[in-house]
VEXMITOR-904645 format. One record per atom (N, C-alpha, C): z, y, x; residue in three letters. Coordinates in steps of 0.001 Angstrom, whole numbers, padded with zeros to 6 digits, always signed. Each point is the difference from the previous one (the first is absolute). Layout:
N
ZYXALA ...
This chain:
96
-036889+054322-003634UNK +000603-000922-000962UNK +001496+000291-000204UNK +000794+000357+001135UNK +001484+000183+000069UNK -000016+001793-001031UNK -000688+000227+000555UNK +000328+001617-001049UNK -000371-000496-001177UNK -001079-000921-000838UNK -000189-000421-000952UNK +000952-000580-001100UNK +000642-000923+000501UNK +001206-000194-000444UNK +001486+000654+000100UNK +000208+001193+001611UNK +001129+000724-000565UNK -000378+001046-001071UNK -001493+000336-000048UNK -000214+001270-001354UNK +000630-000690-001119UNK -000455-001067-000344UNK +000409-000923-001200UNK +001378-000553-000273UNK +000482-000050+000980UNK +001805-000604+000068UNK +000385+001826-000347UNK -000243+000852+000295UNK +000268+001697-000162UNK -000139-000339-001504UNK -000910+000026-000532UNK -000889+000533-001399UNK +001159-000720-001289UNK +000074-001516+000538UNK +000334-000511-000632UNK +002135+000341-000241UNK +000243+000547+000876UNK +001785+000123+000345UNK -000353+001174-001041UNK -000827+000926+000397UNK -000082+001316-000602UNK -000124-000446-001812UNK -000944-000772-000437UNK -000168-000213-000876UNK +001346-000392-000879UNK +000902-000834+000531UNK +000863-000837-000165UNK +001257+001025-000035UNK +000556+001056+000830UNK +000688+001478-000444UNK -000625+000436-000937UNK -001503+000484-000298UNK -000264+000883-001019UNK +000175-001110-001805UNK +000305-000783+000523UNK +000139-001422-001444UNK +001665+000025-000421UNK +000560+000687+001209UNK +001203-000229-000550UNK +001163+000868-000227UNK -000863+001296-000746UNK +000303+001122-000671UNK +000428+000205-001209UNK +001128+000487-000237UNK +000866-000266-001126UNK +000174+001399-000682UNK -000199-000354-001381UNK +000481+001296-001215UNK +000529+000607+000541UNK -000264+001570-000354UNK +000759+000994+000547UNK +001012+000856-001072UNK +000921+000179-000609UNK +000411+000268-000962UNK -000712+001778-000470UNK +000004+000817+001111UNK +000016+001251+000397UNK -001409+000149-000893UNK -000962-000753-000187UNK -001472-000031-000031UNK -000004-000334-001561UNK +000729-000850-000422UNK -000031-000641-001282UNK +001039+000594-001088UNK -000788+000067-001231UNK +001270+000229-001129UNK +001386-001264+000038UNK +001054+001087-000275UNK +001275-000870-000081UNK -000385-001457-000266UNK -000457+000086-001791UNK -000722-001086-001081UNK -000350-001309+001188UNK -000544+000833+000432UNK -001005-001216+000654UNK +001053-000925+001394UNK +000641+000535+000369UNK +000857-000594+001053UNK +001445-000819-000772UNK +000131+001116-001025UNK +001182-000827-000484UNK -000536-002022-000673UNK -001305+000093-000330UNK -000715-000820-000530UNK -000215-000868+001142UNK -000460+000046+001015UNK +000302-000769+001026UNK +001000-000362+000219UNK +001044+000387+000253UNK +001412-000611-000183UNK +000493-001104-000696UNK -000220+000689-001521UNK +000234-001076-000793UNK -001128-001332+000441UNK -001092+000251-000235UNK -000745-001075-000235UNK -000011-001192+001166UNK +000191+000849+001413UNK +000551-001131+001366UNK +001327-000208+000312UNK +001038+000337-001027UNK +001290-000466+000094UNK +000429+001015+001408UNK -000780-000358+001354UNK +000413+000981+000901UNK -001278+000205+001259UNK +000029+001343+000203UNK -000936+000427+000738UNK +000029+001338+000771UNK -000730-000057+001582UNK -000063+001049+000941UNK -001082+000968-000629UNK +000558+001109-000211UNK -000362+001159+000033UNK +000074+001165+001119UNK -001437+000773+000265UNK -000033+001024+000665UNK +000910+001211-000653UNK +000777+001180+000482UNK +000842+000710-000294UNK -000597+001081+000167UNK -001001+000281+000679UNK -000422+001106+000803UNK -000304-000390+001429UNK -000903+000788+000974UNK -000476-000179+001188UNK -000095-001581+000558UNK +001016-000141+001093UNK +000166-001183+000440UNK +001652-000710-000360UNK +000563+000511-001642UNK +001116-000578-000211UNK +000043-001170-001291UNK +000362-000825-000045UNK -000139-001130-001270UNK +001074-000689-000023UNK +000251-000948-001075UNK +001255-000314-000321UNK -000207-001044-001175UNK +000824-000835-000097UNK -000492-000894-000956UNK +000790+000077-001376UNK -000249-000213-000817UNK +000453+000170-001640UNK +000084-001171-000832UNK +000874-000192-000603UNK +000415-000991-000977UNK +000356+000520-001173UNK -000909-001575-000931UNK +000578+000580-001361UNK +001474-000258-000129UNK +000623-000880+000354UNK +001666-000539-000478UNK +000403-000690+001405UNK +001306-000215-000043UNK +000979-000504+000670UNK -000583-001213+000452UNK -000567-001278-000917UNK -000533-000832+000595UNK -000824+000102+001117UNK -000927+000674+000332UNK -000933+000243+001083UNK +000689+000144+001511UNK +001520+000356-000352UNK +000485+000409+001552UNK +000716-001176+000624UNK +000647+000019+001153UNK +000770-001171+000261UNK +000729+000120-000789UNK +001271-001689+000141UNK +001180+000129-000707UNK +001018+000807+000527UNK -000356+000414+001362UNK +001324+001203+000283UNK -000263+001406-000474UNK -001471+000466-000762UNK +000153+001208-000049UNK +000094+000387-001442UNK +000207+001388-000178UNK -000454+000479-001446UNK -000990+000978-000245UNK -000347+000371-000579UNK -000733+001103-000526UNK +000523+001458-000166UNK -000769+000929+000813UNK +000105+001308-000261UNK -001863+000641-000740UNK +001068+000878-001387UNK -001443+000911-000397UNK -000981+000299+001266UNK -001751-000073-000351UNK -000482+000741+001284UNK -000806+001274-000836UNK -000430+000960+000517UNK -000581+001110-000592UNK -000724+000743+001524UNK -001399-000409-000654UNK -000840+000388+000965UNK -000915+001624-000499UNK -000943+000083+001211UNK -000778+001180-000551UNK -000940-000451-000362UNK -000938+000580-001250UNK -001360-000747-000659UNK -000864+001109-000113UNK -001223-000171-000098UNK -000677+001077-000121UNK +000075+000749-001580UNK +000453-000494-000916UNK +000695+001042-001205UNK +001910+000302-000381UNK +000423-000518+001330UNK +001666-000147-000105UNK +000508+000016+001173UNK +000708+001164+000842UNK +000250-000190+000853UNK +001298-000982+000442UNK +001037-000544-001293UNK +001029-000670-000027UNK -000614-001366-001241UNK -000658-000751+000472UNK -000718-001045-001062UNK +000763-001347+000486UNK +001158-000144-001403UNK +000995-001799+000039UNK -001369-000789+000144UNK +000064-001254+001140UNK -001241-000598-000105UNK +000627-001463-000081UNK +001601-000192+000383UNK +000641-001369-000108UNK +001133+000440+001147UNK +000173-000801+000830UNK +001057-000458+000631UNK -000512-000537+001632UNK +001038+000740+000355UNK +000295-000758+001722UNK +001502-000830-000016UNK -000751-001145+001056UNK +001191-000482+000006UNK +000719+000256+001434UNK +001650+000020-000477UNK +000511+000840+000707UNK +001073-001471+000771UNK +000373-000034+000860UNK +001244-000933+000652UNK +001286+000351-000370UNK +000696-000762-000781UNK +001376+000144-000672UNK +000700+000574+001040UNK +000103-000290+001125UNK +000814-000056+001287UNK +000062+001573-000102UNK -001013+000827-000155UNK -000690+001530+000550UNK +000446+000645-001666UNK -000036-000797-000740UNK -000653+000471-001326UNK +001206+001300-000582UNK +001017+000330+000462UNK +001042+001075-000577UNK +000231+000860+001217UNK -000928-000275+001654UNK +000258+000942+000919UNK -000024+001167+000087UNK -001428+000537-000757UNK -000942+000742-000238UNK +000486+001353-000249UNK 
């Protein structure tokens, strides 16, 4: 009975990682990511492998301390594809 339910507490964690897999830009036309952007105001995107990052359409989406820097990712027809904006911390924002 005890292995019965840890298979199932397993199955189900497993299930619950494989649910919470996110667009990969690398995989998808530019089109299609930049369109996500817009349409969720702001959203985590896969970058490649195990790197992601989140994207905004405008300034509103970030805190009030930060601003916006261009982002330009790789897409599977663009290796430099504008998809929106990261927001960046004013504090950091001219370190760079």
């Amino acid at each position: 009975m005890k292995a019965l339910v840890l298979t199932l507490a397993l199955l189900s964690s497993a299930s619950m990682a494989a649910a919470q897999t996110r667009p990969s830009t690398v995989t998808r036309p530019c089109a299609a990511s930049q369109r996500d952007v817009q349409a969720n105001g702001a959203i985590v995107l896969g970058t490649g492998g195990y790197t992601y990052d989140r994207f905004v359409r405008d300034r509103s989406f970030c805190e009030r301390d930060e601003s916006t820097e261009p982002a330009f990712v790789p897409s599977r027809d663009n290796q430099s594809c504008f998809i929106g904006y990261r927001c960046k911390s004013r504090s950091n924002f001219f370190d760079d």
